[in-house]
PDB file of the backbone (N, CA, C, O) and the ligand in Angstrom, with CONECT records:
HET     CU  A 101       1
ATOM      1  N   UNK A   1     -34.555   5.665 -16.656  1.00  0.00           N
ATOM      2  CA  UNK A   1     -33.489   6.652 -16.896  1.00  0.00           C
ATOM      3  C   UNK A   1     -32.548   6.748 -15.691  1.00  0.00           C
ATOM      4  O   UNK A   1     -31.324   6.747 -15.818  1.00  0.00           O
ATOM      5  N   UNK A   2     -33.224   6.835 -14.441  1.00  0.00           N
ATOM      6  CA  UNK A   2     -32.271   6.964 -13.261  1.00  0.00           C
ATOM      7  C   UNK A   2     -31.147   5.230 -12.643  1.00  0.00           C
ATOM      8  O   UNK A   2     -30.067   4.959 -12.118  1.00  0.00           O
ATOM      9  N   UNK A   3     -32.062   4.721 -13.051  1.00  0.00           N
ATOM     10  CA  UNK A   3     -31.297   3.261 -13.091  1.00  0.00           C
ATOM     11  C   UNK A   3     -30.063   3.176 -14.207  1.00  0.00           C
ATOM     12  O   UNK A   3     -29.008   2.588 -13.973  1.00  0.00           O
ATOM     13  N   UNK A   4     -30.325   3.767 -15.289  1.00  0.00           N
ATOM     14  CA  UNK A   4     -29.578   3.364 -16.211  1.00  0.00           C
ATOM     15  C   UNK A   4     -28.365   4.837 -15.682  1.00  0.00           C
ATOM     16  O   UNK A   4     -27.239   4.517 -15.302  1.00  0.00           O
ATOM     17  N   UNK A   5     -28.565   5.600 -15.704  1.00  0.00           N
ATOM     18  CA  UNK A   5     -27.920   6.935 -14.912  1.00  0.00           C
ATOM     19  C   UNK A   5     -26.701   6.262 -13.899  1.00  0.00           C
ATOM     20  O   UNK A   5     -25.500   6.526 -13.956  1.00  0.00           O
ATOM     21  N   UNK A   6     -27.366   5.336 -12.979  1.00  0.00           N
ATOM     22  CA  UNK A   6     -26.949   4.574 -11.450  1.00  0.00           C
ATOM     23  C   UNK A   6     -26.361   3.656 -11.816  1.00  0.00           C
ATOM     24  O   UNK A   6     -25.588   3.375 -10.900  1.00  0.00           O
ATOM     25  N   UNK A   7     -26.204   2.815 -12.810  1.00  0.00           N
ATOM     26  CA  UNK A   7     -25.779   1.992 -13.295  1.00  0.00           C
ATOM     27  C   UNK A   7     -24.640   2.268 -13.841  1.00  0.00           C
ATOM     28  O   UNK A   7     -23.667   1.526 -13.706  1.00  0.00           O
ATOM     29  N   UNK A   8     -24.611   3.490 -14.600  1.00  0.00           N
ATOM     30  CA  UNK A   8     -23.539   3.852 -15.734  1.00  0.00           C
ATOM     31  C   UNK A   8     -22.462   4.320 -14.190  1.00  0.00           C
ATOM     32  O   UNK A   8     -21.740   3.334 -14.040  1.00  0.00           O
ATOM     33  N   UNK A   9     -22.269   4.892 -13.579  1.00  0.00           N
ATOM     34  CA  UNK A   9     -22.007   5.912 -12.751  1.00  0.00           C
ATOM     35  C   UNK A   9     -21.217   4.719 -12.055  1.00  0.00           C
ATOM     36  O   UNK A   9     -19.993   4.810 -12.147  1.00  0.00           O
ATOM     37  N   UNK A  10     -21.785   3.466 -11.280  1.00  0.00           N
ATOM     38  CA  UNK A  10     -21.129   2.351 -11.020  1.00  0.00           C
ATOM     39  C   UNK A  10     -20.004   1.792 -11.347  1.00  0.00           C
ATOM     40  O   UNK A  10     -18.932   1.502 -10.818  1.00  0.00           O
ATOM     41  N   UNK A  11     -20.749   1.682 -12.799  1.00  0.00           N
ATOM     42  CA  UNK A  11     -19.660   1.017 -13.873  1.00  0.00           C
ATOM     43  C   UNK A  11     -18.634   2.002 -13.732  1.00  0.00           C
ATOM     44  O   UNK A  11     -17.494   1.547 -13.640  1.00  0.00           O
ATOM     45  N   UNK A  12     -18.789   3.439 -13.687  1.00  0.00           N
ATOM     46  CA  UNK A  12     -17.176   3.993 -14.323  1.00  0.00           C
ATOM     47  C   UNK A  12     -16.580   4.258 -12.664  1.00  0.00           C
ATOM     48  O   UNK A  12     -15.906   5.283 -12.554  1.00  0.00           O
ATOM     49  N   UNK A  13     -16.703   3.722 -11.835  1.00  0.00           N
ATOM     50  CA  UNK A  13     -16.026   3.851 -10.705  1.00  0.00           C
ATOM     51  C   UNK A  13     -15.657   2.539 -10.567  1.00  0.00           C
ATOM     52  O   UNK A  13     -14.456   2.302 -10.439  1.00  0.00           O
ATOM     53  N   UNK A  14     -16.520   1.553 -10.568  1.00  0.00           N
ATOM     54  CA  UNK A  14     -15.332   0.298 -10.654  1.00  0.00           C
ATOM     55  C   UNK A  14     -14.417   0.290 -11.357  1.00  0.00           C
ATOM     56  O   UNK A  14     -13.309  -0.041 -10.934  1.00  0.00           O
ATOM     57  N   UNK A  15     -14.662   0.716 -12.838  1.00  0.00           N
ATOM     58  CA  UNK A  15     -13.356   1.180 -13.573  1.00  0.00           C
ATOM     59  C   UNK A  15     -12.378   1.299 -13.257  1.00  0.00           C
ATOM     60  O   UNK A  15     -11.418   0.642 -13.660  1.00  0.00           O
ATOM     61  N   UNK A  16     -12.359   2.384 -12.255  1.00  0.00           N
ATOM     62  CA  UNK A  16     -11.588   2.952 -11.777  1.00  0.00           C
ATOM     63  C   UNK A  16     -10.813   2.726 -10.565  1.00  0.00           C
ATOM     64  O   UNK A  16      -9.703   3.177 -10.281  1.00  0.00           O
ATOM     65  N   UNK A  17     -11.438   2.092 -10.015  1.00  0.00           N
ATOM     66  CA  UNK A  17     -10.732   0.666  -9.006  1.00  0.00           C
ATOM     67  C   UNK A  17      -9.959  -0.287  -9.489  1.00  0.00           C
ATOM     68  O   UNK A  17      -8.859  -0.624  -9.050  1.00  0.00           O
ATOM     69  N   UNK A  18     -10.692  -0.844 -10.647  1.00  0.00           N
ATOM     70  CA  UNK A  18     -10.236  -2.029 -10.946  1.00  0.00           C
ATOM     71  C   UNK A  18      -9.445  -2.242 -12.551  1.00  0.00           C
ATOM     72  O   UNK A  18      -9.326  -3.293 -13.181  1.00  0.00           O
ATOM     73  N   UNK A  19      -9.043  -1.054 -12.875  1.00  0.00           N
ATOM     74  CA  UNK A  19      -8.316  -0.547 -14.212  1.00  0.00           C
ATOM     75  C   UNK A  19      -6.625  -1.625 -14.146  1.00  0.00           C
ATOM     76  O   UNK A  19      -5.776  -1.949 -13.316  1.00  0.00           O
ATOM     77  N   UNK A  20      -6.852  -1.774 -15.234  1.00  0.00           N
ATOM     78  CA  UNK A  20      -5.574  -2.781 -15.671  1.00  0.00           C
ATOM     79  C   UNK A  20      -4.179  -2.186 -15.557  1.00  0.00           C
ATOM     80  O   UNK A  20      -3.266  -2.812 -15.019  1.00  0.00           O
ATOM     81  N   UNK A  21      -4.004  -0.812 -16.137  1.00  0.00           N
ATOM     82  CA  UNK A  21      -3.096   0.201 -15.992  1.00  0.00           C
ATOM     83  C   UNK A  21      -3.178   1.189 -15.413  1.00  0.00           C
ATOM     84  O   UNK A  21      -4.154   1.931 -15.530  1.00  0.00           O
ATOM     85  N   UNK A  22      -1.876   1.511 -14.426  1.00  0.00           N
ATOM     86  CA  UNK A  22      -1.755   2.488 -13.673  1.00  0.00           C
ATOM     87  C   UNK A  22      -0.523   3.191 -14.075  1.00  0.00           C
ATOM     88  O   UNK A  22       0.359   2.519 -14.610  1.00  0.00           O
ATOM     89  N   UNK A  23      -0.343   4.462 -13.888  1.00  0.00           N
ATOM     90  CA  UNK A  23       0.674   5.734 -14.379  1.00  0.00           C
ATOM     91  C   UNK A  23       0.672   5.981 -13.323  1.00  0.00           C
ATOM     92  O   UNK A  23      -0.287   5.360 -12.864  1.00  0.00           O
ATOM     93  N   UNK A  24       1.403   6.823 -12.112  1.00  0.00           N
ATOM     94  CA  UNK A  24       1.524   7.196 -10.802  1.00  0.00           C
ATOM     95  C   UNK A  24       2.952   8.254 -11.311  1.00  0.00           C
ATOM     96  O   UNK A  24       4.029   7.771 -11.661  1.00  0.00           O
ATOM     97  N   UNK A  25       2.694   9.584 -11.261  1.00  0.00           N
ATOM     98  CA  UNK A  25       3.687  10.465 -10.952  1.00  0.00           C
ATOM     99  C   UNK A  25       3.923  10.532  -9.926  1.00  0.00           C
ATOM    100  O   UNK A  25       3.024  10.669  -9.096  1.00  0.00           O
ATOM    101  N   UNK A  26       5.976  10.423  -9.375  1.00  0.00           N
ATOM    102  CA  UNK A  26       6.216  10.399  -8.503  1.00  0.00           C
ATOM    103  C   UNK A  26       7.280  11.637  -8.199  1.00  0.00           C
ATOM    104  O   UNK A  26       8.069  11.962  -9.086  1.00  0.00           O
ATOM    105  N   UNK A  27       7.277  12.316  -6.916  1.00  0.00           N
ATOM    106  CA  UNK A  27       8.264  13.155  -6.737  1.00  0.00           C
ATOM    107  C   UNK A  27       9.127  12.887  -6.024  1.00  0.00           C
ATOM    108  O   UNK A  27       8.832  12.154  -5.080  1.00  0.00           O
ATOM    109  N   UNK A  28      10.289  13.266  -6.129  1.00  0.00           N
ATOM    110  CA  UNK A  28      11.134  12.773  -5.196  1.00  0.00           C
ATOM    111  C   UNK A  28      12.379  11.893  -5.973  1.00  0.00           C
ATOM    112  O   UNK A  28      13.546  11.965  -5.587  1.00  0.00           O
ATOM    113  N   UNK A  29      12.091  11.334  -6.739  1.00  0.00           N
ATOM    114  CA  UNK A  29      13.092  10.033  -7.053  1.00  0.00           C
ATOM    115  C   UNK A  29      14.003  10.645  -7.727  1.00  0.00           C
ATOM    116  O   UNK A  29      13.753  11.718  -8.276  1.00  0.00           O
ATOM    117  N   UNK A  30      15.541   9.901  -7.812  1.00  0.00           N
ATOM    118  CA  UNK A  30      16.806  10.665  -8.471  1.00  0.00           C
ATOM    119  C   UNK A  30      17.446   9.791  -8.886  1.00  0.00           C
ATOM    120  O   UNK A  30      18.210  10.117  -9.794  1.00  0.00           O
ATOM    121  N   UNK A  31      17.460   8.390  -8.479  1.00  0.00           N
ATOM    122  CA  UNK A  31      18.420   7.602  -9.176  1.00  0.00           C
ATOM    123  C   UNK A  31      17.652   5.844  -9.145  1.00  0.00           C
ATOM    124  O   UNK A  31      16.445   5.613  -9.079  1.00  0.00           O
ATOM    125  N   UNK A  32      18.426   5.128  -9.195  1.00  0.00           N
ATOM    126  CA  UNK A  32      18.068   3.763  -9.514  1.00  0.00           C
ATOM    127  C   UNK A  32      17.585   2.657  -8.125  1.00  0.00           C
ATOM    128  O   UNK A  32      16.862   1.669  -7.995  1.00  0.00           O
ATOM    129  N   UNK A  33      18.462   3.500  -7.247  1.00  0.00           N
ATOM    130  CA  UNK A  33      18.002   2.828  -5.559  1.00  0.00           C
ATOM    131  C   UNK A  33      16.736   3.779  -5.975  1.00  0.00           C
ATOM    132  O   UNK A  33      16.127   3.108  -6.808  1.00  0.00           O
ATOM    133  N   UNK A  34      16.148   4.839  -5.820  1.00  0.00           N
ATOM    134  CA  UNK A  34      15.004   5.664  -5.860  1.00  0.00           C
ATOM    135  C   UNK A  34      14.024   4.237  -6.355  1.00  0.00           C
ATOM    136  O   UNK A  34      13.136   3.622  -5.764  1.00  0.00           O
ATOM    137  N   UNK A  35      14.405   4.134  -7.172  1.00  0.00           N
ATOM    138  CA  UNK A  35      13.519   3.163  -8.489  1.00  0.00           C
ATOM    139  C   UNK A  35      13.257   1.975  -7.476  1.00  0.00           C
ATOM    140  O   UNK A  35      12.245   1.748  -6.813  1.00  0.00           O
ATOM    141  N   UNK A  36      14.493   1.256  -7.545  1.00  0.00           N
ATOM    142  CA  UNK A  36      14.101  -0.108  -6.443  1.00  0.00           C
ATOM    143  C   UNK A  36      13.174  -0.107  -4.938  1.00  0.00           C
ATOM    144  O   UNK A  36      12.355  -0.937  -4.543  1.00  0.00           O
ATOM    145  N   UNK A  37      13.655   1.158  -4.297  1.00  0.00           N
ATOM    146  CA  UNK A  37      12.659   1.087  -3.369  1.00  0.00           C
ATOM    147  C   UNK A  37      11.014   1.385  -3.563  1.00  0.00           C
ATOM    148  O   UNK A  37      10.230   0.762  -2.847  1.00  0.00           O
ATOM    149  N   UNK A  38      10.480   2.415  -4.609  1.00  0.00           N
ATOM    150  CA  UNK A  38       9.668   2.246  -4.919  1.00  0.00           C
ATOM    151  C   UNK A  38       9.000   1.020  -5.557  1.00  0.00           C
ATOM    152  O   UNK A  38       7.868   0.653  -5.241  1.00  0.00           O
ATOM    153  N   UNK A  39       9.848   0.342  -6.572  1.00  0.00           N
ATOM    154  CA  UNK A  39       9.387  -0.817  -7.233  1.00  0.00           C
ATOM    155  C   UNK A  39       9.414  -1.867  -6.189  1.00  0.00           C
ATOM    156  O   UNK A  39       9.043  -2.990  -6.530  1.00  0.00           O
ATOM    157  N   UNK A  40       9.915  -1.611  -4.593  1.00  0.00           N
ATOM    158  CA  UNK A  40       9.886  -2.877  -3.754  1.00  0.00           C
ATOM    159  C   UNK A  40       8.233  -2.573  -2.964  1.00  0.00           C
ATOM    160  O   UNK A  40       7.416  -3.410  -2.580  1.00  0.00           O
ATOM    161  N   UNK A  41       8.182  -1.543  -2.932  1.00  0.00           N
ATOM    162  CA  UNK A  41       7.044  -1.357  -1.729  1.00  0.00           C
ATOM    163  C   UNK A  41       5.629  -1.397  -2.643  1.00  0.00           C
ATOM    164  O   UNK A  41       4.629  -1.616  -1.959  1.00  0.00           O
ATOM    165  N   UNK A  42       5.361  -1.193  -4.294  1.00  0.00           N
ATOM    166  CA  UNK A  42       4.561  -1.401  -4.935  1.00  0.00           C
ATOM    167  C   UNK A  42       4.233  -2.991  -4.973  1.00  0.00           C
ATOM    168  O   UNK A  42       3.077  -3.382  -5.137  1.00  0.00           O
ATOM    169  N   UNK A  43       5.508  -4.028  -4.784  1.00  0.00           N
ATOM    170  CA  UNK A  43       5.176  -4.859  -5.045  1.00  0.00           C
ATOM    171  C   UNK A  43       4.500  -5.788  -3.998  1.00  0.00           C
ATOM    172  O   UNK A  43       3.810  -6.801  -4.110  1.00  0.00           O
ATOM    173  N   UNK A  44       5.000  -4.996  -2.834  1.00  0.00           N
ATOM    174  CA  UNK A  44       4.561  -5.377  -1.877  1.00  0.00           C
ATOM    175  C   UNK A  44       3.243  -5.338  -1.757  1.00  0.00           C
ATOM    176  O   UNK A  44       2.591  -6.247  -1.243  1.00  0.00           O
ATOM    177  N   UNK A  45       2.809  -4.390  -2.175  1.00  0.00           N
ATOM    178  CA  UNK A  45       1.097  -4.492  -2.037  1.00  0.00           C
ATOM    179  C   UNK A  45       0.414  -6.396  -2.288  1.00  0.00           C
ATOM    180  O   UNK A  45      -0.516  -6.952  -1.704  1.00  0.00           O
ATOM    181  N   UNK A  46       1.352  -6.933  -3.375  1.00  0.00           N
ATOM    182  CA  UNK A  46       0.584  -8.130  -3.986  1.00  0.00           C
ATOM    183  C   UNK A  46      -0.298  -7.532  -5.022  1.00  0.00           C
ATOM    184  O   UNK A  46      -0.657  -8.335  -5.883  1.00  0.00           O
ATOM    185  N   UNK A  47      -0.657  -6.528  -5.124  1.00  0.00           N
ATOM    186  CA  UNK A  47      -1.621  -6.065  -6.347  1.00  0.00           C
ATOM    187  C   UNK A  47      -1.189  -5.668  -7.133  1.00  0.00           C
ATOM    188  O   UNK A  47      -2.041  -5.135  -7.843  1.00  0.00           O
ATOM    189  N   UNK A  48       0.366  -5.527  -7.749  1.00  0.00           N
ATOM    190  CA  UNK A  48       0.854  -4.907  -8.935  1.00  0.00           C
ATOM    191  C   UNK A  48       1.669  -6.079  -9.677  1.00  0.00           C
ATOM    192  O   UNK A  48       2.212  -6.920  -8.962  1.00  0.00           O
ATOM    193  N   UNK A  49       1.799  -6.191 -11.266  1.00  0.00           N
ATOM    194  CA  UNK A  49       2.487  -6.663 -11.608  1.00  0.00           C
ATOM    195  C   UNK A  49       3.201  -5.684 -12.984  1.00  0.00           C
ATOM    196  O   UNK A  49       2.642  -4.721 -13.509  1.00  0.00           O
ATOM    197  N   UNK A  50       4.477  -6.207 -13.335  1.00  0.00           N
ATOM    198  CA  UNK A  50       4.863  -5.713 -14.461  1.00  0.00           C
ATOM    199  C   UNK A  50       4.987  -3.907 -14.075  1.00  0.00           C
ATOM    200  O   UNK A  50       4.629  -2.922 -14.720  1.00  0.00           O
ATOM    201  N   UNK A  51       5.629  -4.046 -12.798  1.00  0.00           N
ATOM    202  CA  UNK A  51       6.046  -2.585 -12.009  1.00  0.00           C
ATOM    203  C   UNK A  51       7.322  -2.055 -12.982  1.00  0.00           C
ATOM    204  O   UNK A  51       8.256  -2.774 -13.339  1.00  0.00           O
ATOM    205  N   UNK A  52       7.159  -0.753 -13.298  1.00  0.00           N
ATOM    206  CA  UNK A  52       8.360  -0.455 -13.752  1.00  0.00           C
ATOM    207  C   UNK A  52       8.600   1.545 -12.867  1.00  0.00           C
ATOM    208  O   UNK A  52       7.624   2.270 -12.677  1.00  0.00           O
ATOM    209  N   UNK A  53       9.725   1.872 -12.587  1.00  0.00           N
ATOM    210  CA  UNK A  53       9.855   2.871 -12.175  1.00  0.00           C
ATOM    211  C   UNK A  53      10.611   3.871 -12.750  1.00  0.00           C
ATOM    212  O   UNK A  53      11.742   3.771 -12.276  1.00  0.00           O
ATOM    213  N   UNK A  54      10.557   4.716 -13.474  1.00  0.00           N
ATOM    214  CA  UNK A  54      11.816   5.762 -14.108  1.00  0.00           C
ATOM    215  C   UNK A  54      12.106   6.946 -13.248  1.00  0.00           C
ATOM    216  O   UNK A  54      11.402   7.936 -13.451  1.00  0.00           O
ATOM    217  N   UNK A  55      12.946   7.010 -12.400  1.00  0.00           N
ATOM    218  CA  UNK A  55      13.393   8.385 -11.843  1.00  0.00           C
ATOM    219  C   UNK A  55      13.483   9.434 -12.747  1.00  0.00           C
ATOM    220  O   UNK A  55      13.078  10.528 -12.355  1.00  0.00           O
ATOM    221  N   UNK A  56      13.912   9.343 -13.834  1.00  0.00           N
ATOM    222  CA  UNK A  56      14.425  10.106 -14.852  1.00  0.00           C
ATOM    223  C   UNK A  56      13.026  11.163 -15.484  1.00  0.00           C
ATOM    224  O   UNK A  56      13.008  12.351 -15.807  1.00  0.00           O
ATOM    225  N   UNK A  57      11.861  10.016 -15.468  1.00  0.00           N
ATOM    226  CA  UNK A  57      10.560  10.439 -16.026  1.00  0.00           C
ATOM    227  C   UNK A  57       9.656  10.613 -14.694  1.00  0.00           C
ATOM    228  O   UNK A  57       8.517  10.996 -14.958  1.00  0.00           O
ATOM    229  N   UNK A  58       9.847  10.469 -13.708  1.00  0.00           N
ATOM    230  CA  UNK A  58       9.926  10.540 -12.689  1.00  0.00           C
ATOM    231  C   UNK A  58       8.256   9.914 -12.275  1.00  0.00           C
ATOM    232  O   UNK A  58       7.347  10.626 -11.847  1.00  0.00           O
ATOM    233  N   UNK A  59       8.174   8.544 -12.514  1.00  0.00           N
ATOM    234  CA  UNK A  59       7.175   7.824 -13.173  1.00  0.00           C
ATOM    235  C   UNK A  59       7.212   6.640 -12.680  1.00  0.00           C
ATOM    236  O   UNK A  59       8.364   6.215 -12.599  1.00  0.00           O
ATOM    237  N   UNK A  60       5.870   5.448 -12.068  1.00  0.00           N
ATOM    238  CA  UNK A  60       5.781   4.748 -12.119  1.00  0.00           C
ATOM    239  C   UNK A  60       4.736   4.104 -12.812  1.00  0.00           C
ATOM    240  O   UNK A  60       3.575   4.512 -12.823  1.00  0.00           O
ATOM    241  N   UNK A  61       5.251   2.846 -13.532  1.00  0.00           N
ATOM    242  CA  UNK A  61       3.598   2.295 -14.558  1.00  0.00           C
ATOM    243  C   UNK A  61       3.574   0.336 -13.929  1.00  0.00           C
ATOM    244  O   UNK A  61       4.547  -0.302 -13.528  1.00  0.00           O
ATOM    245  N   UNK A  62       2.531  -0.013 -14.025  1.00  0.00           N
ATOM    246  CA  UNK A  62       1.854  -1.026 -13.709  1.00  0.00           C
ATOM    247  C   UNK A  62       0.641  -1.266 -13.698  1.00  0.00           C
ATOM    248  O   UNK A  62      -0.298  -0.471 -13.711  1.00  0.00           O
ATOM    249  N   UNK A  63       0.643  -2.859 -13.665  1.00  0.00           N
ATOM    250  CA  UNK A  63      -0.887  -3.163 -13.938  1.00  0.00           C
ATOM    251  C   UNK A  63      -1.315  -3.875 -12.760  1.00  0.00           C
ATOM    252  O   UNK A  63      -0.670  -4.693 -12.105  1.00  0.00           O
ATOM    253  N   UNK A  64      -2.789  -3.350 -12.531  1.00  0.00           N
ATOM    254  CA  UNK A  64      -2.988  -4.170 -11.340  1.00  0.00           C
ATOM    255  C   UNK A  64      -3.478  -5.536 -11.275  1.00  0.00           C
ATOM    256  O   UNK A  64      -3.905  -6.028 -12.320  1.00  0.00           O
ATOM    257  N   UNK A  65      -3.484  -6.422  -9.904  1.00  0.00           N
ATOM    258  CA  UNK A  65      -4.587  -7.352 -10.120  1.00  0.00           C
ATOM    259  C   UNK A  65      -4.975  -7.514  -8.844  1.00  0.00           C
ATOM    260  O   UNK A  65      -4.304  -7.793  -7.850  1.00  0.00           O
ATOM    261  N   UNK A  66      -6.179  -7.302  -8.977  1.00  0.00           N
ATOM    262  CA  UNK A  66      -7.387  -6.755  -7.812  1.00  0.00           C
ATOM    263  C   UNK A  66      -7.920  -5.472  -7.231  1.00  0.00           C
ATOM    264  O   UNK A  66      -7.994  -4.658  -8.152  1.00  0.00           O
ATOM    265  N   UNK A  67      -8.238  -5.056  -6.330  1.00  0.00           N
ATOM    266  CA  UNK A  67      -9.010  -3.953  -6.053  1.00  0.00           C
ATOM    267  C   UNK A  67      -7.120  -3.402  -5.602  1.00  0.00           C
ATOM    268  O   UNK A  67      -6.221  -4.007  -5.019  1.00  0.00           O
ATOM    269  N   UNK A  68      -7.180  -2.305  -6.091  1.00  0.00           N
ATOM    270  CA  UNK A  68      -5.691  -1.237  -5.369  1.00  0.00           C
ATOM    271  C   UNK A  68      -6.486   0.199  -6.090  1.00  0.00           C
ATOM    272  O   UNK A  68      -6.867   0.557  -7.204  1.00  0.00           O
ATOM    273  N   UNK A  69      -6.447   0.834  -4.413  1.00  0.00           N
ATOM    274  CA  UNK A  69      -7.071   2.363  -4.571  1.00  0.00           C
ATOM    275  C   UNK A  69      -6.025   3.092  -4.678  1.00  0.00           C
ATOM    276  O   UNK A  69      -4.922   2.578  -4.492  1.00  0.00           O
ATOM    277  N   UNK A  70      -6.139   4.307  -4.968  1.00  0.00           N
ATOM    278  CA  UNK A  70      -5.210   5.457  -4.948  1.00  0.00           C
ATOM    279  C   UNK A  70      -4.785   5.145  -3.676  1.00  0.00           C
ATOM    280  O   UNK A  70      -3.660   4.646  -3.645  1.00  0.00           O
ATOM    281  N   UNK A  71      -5.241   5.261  -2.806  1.00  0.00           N
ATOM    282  CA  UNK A  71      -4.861   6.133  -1.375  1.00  0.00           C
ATOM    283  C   UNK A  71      -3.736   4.331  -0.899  1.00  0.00           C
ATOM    284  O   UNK A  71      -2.597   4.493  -0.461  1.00  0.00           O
ATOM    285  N   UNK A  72      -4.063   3.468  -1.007  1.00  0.00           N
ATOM    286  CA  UNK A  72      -2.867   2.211  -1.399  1.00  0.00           C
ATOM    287  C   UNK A  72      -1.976   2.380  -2.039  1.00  0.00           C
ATOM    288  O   UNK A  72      -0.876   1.928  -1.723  1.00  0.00           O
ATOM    289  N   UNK A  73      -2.148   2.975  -2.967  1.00  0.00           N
ATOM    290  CA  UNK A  73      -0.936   3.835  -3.987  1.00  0.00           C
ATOM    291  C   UNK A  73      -0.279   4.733  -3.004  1.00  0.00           C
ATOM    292  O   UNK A  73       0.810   4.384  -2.547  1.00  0.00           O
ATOM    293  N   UNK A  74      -0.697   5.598  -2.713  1.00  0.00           N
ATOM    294  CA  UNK A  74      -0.106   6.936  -2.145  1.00  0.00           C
ATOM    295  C   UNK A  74       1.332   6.302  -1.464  1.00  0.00           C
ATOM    296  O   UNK A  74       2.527   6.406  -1.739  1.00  0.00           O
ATOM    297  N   UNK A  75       0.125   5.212   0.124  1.00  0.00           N
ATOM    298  CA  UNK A  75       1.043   4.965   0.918  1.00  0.00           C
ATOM    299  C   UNK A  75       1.955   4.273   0.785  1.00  0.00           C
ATOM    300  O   UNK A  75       2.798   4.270   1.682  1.00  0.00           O
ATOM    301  N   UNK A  76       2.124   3.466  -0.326  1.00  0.00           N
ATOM    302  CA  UNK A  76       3.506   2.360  -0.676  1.00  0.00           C
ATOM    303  C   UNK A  76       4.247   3.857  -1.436  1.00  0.00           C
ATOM    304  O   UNK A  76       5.474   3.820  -1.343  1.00  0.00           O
ATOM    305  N   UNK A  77       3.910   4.654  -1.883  1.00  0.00           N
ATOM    306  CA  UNK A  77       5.228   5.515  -2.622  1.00  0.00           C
ATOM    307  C   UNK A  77       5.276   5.981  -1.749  1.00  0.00           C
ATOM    308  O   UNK A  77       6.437   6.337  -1.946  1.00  0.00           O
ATOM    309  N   UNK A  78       4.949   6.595  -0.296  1.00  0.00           N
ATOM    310  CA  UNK A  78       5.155   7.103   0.705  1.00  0.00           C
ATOM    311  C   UNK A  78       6.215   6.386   1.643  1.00  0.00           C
ATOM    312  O   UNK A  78       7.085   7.009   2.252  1.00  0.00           O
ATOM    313  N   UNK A  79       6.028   4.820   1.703  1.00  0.00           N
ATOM    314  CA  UNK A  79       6.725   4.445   2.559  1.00  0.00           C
ATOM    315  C   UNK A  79       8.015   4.078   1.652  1.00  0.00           C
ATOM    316  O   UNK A  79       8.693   3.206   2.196  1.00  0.00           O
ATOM    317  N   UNK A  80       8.397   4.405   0.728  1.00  0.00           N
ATOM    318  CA  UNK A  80       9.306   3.964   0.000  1.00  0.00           C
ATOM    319  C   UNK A  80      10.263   5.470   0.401  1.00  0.00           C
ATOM    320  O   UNK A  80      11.491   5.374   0.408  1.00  0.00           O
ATOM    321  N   UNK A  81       9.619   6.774   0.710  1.00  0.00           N
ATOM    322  CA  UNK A  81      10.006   7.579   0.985  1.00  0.00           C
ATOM    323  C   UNK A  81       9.886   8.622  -0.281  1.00  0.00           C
ATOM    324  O   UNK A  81      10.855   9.341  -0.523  1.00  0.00           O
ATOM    325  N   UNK A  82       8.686   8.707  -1.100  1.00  0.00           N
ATOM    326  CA  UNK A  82       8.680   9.550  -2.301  1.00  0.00           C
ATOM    327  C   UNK A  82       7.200   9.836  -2.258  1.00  0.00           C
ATOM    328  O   UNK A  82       6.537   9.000  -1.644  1.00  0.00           O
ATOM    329  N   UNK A  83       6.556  10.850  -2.788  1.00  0.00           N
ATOM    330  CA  UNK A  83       5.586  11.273  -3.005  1.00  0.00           C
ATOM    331  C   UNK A  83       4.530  11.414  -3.806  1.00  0.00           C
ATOM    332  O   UNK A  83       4.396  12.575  -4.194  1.00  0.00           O
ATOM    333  N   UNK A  84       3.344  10.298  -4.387  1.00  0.00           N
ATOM    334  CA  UNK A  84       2.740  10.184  -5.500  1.00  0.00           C
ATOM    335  C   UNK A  84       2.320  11.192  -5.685  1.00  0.00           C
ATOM    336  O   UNK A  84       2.310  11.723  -4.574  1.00  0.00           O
ATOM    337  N   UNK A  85       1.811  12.088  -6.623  1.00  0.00           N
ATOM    338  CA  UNK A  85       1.546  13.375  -7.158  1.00  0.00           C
ATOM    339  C   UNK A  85      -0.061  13.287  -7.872  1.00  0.00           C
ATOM    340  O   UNK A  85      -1.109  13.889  -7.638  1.00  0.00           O
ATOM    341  N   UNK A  86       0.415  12.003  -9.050  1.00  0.00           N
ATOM    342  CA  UNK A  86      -0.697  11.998  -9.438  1.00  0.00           C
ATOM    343  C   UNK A  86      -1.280  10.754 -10.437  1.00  0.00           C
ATOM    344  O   UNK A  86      -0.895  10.582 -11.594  1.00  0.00           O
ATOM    345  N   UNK A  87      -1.973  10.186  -9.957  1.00  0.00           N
ATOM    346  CA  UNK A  87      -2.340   8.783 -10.264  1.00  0.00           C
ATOM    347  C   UNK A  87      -3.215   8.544 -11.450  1.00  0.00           C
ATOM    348  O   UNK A  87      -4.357   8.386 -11.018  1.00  0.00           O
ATOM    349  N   UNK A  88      -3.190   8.441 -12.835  1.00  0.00           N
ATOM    350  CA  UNK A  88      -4.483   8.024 -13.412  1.00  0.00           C
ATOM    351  C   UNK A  88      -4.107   6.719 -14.030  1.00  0.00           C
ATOM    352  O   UNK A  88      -2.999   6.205 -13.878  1.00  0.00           O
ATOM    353  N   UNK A  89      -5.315   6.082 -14.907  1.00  0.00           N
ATOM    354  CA  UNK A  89      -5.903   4.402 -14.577  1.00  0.00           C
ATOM    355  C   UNK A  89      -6.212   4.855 -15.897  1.00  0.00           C
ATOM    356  O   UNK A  89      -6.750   5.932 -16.155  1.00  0.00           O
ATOM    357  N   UNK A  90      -5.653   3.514 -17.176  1.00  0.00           N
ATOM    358  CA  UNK A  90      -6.251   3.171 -18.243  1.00  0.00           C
ATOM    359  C   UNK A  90      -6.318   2.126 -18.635  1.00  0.00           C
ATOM    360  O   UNK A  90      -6.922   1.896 -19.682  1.00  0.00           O
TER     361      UNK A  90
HETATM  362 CU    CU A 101      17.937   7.527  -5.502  1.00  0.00          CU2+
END
């Protein structure tokens, strides 16, 4: 029971590392440079593809490929000069 418990618990945190789709609410953004600099510093990671950014929805979506944590997230919308809010993975 505790193995299978330890096991399950694993599994849904790699998940969560390693999730295909990412949503990232962003604050801050207002126009289309907003967009590009975020969509430059995501890409920079090397771990995102198929980046898209909407100021408007004030939203970034992509899919990853490889390990990219939140807190990797944070700091590329950070250094882009905007503020991730709130990150979930499907
Ligand atoms: Cu702007």
């Amino acid at each position: 029971m505790t193995k299978v418990l330890v096991f399950t618990i694993a599994a849904l945190m790699s998940f969560s590392v390693f999730a295909a789709k990412v949503n990232v609410d962003i604050k801050g953004m207002t126009c289309g440079m907003c967009e590009g600099k975020v969509t430059e510093q995501l890409t920079k990671t090397g771990k995102c593809t198929n980046v898209k950014v909407d100021a408007a929805a004030k939203k970034a979506t992509f899919e990853t490929k490889g390990e990219l944590t939140d807190s990797e997230i944070k700091k590329a919308v950070q250094e882009a000069g905007y503020e991730a809010t709130k990150i979930t993975r499907s």
